[in-house]
Every structure is written in structure tokens, then in C-alpha cells.
C-alpha positions in Angstrom: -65.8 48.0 -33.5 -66.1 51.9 -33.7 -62.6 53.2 -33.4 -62.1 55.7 -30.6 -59.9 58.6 -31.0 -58.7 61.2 -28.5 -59.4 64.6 -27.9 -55.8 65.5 -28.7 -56.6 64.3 -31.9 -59.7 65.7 -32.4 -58.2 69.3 -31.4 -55.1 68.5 -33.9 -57.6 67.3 -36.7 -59.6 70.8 -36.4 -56.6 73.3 -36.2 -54.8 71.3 -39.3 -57.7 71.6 -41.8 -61.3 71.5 -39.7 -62.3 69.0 -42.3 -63.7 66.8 -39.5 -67.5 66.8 -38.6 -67.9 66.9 -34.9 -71.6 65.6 -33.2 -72.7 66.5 -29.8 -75.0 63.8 -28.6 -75.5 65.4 -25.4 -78.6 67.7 -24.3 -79.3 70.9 -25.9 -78.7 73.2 -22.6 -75.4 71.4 -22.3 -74.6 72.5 -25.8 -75.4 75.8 -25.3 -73.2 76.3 -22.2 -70.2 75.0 -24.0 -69.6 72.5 -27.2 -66.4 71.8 -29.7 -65.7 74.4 -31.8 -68.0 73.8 -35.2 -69.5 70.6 -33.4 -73.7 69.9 -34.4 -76.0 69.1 -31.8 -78.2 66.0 -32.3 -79.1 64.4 -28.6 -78.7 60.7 -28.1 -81.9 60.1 -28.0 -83.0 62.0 -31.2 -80.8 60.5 -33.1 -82.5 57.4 -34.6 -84.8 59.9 -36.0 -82.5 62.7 -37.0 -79.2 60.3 -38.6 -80.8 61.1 -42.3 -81.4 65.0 -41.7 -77.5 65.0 -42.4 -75.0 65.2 -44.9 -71.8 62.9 -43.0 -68.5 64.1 -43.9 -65.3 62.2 -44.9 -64.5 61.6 -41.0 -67.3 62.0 -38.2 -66.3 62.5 -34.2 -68.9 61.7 -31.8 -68.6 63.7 -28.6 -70.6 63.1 -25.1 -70.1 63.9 -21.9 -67.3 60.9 -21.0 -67.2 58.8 -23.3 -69.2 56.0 -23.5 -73.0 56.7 -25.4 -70.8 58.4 -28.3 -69.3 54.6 -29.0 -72.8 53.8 -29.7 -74.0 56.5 -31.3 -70.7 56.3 -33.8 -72.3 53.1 -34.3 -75.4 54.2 -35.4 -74.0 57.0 -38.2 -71.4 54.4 -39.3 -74.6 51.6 -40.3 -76.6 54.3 -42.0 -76.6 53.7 -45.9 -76.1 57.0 -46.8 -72.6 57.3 -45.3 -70.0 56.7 -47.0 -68.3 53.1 -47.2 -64.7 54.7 -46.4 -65.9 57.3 -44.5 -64.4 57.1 -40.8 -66.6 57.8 -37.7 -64.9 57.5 -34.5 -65.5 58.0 -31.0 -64.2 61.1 -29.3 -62.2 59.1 -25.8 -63.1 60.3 -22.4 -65.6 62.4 -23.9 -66.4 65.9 -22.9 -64.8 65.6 -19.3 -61.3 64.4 -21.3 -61.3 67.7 -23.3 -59.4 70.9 -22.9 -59.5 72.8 -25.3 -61.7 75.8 -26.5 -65.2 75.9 -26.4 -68.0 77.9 -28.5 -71.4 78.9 -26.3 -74.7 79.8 -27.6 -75.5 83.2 -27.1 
């Protein structure tokens, strides 16, 4: 079961140390218009194809837009062999409509 964590944690995880690797799962143009501070972008549906074009961190949070694709996503990065057995990918709770704090755009 992919553990979910919420975006009170997530915000506290990135202002103690940023050592957290953030994913975006949702659409490009929803990126761009607002994301998590440091988060990558790799749509849902690229991501089958994509999961090896990246080195996974320590601890990996899956963000979309409330919540519920991200569990399955998590899943997805947490089977692939190249991440680490300890590593700890989560699910980011309520998604992008549970979060309030800062956001980066794409100029």
C-alpha cells in the first residue's frame, strides 16, 4: 500500500532540507500555470514510458490534481527496479486542490 502523506508535510519536508523529489503527474499546461516548488513534470499517462528517464531520490512525492491517480502512479515508481529498496515514495493527500502553499510558473 503506497503511503499517503499530506501537503503540510510535503511543504515541511521542502523548507527543512528540500531533499524530497516532488513529481507532477498532471498535464504540461497545468504545470506551467502553477506546480510545487522544485517539482518534475512527467504526465500520468507518460509515465510507463518515462519511469527510467530518472534518477529517484531517497523519498519521492507524487502530486496530481486531488489526489487519487498519484496513489497509482507512486505505485508505479515504487515497482521499478532501479529505485531503491528503502527508498520511500508516497502520495501527496488531497492533491493539488489540498495545497496551499507557494507555487513556481513557467515563464
Amino acid at each position: 500500500m503506497v503511503e499517503e502523506v499530506t501537503p503540510d508535510e510535503v511543504e515541511g519536508k521542502l523548507k527543512a532540507n528540500g531533499d524530497v523529489q516532488i513529481v507532477d503527474i498532471r498535464s504540461p499546461r497545468q504545470y506551467a500555470d502553477g506546480h510545487i516548488p522544485g517539482a518534475i513534470n512527467v504526465p500520468m499517462a507518460e509515465l510507463p514510458r518515462r519511469v527510467e528517464e530518472h534518477d529517484w531520490g531517497e523519498e519521492v512525492v507524487v502530486a496530481c490534481p486531488i489526489g487519487q491517480s498519484s496513489i497509482q502512479a507512486a505505485k508505479l515508481i515504487e515497482s521499478y527496479e532501479a529505485v531503491d529498496d528503502d527508498a520511500r515514495v508516497a502520495s501527496m493527500e488531497g492533491g493539488y486542490r489540498a495545497w496551499d502553499g507557494d507555487l513556481e510558473t513557467e515563464e
